[in-house]
MMTF fields as JSON, N, C-alpha, C and O atoms, coordinates in Angstrom:
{
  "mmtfVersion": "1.0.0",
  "mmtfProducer": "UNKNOWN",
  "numBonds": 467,
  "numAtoms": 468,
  "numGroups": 117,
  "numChains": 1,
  "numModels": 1,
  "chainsPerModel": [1],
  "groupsPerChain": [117],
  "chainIdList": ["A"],
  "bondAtomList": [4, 2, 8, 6, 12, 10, 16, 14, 20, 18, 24, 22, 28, 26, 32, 30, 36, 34, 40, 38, 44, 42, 48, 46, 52, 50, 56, 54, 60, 58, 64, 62, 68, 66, 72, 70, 76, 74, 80, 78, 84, 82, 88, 86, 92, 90, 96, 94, 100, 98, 104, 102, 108, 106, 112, 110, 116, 114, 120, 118, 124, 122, 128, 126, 132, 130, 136, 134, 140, 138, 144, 142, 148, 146, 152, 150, 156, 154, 160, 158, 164, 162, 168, 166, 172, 170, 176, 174, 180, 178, 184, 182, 188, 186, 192, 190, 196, 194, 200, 198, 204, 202, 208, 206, 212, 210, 216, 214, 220, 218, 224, 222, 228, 226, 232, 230, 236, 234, 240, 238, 244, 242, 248, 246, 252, 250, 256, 254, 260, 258, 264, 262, 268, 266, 272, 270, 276, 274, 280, 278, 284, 282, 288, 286, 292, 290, 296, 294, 300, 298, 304, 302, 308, 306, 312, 310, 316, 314, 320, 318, 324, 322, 328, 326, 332, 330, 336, 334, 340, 338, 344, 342, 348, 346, 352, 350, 356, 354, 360, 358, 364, 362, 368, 366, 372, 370, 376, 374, 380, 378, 384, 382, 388, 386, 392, 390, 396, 394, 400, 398, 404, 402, 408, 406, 412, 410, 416, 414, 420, 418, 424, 422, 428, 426, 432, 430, 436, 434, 440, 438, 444, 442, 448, 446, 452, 450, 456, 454, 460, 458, 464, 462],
  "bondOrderList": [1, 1, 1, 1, 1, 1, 1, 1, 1, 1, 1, 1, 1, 1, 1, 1, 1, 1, 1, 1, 1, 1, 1, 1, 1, 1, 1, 1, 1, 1, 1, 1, 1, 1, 1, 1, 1, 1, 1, 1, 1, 1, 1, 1, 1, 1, 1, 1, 1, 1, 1, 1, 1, 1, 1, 1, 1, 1, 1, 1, 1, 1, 1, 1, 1, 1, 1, 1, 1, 1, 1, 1, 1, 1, 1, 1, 1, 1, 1, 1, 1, 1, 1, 1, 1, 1, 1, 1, 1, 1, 1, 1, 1, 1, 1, 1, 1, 1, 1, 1, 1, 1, 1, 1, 1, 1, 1, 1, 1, 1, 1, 1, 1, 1, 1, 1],
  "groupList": [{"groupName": "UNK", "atomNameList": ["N", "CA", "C", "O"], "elementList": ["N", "C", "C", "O"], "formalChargeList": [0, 0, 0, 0], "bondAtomList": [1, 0, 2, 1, 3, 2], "bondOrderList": [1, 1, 2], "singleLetterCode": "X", "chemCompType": "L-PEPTIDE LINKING"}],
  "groupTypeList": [0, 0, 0, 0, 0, 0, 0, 0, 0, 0, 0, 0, 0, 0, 0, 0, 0, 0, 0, 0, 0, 0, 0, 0, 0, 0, 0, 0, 0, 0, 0, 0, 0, 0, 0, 0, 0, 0, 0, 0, 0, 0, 0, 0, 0, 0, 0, 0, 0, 0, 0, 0, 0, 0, 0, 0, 0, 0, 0, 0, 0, 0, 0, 0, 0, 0, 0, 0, 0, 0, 0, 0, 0, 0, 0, 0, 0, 0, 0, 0, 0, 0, 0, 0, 0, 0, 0, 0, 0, 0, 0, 0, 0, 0, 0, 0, 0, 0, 0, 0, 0, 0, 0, 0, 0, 0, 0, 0, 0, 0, 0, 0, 0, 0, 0, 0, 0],
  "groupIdList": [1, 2, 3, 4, 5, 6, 7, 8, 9, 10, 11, 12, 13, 14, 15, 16, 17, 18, 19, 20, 21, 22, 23, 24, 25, 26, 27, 28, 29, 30, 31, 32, 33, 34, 35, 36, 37, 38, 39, 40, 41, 42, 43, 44, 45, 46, 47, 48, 49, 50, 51, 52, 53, 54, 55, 56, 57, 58, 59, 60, 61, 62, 63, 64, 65, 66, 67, 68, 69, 70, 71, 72, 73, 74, 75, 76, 77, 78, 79, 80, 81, 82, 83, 84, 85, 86, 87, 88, 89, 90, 91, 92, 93, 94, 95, 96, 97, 98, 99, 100, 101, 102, 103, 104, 105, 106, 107, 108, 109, 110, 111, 112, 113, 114, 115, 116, 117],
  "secStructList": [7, 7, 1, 1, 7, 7, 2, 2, 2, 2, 2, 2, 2, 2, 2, 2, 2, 2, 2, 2, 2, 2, 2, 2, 2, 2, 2, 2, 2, 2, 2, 7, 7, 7, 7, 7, 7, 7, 6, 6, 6, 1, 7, 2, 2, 2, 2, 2, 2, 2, 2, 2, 2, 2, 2, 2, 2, 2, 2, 2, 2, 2, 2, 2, 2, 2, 2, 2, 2, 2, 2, 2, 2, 2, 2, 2, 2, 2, 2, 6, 6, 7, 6, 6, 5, 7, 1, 1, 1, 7, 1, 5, 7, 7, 6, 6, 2, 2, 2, 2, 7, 6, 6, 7, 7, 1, 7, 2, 2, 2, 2, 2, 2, 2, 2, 2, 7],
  "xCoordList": [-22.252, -21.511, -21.254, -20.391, -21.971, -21.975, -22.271, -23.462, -21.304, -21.366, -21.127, -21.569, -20.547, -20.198, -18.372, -17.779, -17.743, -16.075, -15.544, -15.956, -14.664, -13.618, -12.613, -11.597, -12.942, -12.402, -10.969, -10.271, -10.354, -8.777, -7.907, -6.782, -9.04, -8.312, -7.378, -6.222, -8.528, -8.157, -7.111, -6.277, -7.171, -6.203, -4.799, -3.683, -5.128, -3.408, -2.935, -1.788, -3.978, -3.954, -3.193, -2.046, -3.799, -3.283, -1.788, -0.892, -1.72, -0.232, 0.518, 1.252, -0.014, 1.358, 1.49, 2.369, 0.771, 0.78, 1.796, 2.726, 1.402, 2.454, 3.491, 4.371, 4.079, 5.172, 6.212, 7.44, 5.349, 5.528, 6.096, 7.05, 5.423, 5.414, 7.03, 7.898, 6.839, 8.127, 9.54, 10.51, 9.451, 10.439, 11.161, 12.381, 9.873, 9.829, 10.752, 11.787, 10.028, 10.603, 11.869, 12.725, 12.184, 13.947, 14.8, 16.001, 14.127, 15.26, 15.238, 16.058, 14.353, 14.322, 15.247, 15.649, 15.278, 16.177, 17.43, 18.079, 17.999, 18.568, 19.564, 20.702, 18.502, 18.699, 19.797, 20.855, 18.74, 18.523, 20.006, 20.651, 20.413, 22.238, 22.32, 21.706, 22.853, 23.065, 23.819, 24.568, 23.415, 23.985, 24.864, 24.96, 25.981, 26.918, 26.973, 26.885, 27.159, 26.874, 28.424, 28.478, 29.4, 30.508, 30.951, 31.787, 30.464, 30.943, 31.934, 32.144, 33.165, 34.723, 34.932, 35.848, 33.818, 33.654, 33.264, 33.625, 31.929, 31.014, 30.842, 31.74, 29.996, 29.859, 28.663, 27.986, 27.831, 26.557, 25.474, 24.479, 26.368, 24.803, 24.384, 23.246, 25.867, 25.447, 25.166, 24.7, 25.354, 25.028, 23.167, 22.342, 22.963, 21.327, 20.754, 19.648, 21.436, 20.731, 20.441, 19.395, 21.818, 21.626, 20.419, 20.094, 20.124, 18.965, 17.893, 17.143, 17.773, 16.506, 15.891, 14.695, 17.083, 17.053, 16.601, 16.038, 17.12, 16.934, 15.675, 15.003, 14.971, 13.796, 12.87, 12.275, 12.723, 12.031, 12.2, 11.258, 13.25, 13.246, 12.336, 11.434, 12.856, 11.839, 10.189, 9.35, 9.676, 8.001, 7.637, 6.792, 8.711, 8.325, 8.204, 7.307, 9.209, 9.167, 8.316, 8.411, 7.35, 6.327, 5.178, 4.655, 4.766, 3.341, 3.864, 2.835, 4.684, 5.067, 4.802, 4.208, 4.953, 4.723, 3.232, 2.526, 2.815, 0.959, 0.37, -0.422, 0.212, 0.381, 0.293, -0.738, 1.595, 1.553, 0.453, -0.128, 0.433, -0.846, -1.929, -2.649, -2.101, -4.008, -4.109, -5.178, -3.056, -2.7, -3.184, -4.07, -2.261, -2.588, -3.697, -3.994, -4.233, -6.39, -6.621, -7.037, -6.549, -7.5, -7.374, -8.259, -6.451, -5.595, -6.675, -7.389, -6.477, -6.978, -8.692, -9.318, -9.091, -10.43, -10.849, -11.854, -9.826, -9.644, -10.135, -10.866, -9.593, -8.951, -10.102, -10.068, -11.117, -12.322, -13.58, -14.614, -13.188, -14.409, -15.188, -16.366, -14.39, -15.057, -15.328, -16.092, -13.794, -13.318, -14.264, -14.805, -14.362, -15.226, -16.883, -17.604, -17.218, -18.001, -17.615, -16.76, -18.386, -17.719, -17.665, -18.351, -17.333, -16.336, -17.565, -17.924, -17.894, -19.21, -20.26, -20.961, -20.849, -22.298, -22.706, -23.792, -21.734, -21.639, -22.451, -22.806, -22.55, -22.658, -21.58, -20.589, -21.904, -20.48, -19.92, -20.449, -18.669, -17.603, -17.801, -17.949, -17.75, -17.868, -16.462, -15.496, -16.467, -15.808, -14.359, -13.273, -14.903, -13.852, -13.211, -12.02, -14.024, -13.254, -12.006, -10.848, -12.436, -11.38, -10.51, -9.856, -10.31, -10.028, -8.736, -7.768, -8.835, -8.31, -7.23, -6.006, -8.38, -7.462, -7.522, -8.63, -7.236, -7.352, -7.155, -7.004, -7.073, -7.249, -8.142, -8.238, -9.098, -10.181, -11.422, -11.982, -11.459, -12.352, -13.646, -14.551, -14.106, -15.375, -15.366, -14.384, -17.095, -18.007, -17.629, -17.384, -17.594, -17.482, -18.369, -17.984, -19.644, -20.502, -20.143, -20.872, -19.196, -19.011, -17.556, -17.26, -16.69, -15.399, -15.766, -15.068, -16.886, -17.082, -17.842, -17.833, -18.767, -19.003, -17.991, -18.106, -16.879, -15.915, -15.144, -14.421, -15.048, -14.024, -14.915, -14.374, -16.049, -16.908, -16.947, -16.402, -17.564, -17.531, -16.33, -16.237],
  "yCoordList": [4.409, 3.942, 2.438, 1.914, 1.766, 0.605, -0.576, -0.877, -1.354, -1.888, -3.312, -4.139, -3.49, -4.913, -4.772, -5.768, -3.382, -3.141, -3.004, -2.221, -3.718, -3.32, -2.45, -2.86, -1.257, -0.263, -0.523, -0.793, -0.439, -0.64, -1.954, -1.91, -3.22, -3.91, -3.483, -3.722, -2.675, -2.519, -0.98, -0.678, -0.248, 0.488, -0.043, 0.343, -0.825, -2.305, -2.71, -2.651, -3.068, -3.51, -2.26, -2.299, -1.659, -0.26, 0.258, 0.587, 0.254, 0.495, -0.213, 0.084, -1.656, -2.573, -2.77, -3.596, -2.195, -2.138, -1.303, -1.531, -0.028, 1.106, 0.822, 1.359, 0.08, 0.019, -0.889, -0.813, -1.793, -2.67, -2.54, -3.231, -1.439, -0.568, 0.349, 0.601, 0.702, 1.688, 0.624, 0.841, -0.203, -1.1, -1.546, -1.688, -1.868, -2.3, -0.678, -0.638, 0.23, 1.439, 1.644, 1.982, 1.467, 1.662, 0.432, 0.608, -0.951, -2.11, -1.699, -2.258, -0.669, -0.408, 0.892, 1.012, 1.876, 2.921, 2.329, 2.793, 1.211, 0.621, 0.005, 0.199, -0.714, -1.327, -0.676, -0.888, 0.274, 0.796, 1.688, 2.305, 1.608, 1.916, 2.245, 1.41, 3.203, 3.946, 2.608, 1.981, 2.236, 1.676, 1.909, 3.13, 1.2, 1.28, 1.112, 0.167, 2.428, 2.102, 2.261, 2.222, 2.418, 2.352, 0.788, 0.283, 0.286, -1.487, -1.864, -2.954, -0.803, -1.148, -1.731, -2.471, -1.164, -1.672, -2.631, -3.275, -2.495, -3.51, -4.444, -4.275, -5.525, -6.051, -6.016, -5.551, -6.404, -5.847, -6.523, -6.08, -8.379, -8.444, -8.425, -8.483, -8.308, -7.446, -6.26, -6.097, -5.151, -4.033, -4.292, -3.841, -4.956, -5.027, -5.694, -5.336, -6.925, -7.19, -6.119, -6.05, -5.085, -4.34, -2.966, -1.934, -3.287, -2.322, -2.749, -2.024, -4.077, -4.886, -5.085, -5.044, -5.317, -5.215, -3.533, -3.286, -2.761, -1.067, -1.054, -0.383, -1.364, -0.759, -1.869, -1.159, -3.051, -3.87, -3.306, -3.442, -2.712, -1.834, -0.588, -0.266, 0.09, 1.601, 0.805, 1.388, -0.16, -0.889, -0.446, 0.38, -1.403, -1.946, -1.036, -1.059, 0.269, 1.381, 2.388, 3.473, 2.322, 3.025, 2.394, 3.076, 1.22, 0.397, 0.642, 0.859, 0.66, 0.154, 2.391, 2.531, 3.186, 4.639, 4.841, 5.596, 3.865, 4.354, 3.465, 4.264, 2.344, 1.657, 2.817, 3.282, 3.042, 3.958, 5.408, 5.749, 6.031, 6.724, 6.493, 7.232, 5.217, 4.8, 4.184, 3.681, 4.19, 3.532, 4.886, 4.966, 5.853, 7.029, 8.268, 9.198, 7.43, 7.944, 7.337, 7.857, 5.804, 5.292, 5.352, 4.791, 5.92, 6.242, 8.002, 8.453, 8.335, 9.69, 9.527, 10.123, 8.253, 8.534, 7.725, 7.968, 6.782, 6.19, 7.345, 7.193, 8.148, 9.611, 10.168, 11.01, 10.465, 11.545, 10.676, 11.018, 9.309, 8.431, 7.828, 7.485, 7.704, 7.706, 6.24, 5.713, 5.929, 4.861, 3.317, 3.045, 2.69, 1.863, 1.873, 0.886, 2.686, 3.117, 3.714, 4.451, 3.217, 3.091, 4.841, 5.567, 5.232, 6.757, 7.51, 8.669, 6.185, 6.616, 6.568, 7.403, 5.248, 5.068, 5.575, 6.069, 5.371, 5.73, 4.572, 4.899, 2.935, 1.807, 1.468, 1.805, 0.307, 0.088, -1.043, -1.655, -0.952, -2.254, -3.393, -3.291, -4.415, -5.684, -5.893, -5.847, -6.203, -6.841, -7.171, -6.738, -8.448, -9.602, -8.432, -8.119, -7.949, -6.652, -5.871, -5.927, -5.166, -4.898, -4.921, -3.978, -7.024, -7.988, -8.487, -9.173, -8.145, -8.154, -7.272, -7.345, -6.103, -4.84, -3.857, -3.403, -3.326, -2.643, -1.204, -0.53, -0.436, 0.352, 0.619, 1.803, -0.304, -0.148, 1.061, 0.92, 1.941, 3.152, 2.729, 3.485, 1.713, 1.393, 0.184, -0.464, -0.236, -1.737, -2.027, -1.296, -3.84, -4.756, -4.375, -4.633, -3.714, -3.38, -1.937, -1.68, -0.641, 0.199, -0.232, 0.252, -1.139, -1.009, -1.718, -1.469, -2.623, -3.561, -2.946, -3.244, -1.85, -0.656, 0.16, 0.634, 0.317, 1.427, 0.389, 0.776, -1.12, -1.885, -2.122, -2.185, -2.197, -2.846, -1.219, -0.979, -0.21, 1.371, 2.02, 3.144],
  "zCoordList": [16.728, 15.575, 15.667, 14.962, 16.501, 16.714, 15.647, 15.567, 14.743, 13.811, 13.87, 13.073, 14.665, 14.975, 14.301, 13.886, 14.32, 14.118, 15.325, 16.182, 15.429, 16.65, 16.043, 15.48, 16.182, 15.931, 16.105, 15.127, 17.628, 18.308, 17.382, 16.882, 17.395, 16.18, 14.973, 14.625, 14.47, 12.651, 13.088, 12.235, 14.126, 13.949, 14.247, 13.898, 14.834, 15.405, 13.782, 13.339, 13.163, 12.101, 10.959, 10.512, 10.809, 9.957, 10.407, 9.629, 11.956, 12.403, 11.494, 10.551, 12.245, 11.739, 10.724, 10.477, 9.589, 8.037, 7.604, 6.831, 8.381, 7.944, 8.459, 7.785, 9.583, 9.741, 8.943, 8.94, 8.251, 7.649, 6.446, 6.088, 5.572, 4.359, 4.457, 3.621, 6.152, 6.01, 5.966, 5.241, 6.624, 6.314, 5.232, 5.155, 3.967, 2.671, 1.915, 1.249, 2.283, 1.756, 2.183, 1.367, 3.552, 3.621, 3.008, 2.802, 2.679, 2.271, 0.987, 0.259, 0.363, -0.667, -1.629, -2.786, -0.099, -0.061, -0.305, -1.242, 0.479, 0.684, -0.808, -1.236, -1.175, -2.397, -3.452, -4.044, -3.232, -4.349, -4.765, -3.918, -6.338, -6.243, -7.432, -8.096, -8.207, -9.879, -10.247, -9.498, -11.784, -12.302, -12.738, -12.866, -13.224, -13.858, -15.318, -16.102, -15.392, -17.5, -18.554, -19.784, -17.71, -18.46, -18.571, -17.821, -19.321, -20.218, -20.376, -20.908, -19.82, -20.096, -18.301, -17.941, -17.364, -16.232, -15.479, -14.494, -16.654, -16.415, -17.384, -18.208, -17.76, -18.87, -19.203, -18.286, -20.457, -21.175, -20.215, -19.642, -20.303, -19.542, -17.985, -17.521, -17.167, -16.232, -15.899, -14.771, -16.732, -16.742, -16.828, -16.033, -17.773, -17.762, -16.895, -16.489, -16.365, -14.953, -13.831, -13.187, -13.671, -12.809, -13.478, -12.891, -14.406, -15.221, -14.562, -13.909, -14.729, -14.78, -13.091, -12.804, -12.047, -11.055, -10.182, -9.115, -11.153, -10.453, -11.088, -10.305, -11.979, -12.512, -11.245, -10.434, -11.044, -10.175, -8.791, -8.01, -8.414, -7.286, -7.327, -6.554, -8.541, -8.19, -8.474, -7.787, -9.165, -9.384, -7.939, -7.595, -6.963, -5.56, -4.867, -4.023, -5.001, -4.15, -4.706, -4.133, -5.851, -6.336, -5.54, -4.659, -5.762, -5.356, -3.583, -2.943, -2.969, -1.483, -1.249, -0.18, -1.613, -1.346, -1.468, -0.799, -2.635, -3.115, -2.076, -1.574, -1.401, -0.603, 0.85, 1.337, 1.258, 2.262, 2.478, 3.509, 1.191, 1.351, 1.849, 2.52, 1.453, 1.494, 2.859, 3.206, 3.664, 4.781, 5.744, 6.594, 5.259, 5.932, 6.062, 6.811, 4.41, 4.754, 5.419, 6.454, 5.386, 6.075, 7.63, 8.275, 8.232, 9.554, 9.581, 10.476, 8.767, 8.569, 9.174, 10.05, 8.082, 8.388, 9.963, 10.632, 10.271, 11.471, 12.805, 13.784, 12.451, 13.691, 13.22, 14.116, 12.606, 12.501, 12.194, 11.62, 12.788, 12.962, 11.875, 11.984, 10.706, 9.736, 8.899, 8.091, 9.935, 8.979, 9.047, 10.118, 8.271, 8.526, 7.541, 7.683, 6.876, 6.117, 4.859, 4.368, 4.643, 2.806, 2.138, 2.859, 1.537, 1.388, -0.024, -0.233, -0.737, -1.677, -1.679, -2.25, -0.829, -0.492, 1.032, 1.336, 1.803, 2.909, 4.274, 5.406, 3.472, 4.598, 4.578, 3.931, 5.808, 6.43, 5.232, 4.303, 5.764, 4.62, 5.774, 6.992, 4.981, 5.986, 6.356, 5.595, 8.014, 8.461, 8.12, 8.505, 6.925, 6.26, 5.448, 5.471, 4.858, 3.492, 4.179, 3.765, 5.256, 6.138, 6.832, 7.276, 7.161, 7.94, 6.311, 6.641, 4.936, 3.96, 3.873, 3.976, 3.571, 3.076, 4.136, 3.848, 4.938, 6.317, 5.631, 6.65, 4.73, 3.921, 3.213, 2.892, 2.711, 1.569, 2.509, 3.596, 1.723, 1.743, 1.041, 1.395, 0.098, -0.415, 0.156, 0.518, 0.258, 0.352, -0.879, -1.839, -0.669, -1.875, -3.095, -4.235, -2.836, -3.974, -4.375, -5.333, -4.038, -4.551, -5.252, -6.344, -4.592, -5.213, -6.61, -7.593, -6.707, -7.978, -8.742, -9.936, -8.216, -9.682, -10.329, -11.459, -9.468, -10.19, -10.739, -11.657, -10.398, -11.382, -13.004, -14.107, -12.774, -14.427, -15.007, -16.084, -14.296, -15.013, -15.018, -15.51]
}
């Protein structure tokens, strides 16, 4: 399976991603707090800041969970040897692509057919 991947790298790499991710997800747990919608409490336009602020929290803690998945295929395909070869054509992803996104399951030429089709 000799590709010119340092395998032990990109799984250092994928760790420290996910750990990274889980962090983001607890400052996010964190954050995160019911608004206050009684206006005799609060006032209108802080009530909507704190709208505007809880909805930018749950964005972050949506993309930062979908994020964590693809962390944990690619950990998946890490552990059954897989990882490192592209998931549709089945050559390898370069290097740099992976050295990017330490998650990406397609080569630069499969992820850019499913972006134009």
């Amino acid at each position: 399976m000799d590709k010119g991947l340092d395998l032990a790298y990109f799984k250092a790499l994928l760790d420290r991603r996910a750990a990274e991710l889980e962090r983001l997800l607890e400052g996010a747990e964190t954050r995160s707090q019911l608004v206050e919608l009684d206006q005799s409490k609060v006032g209108r336009i802080s009530r909507m800041d704190a709208l505007q602020q809880q909805a930018m929290n749950d964005a972050i803690r949506s993309r930062t969970k979908q994020e964590r998945v693809r962390l944990q295929l690619a950990l998946k395909r890490w552990h059954e040897g897989e990882y490192g070869w592209c998931a549709q054509c089945g050559e390898p992803i370069a290097p740099g692509r992976l050295e990017f996104d330490p998650a990406a399951s397609l080569c630069i030429s499969c992820a850019s057919l499913g972006e134009s089709g």
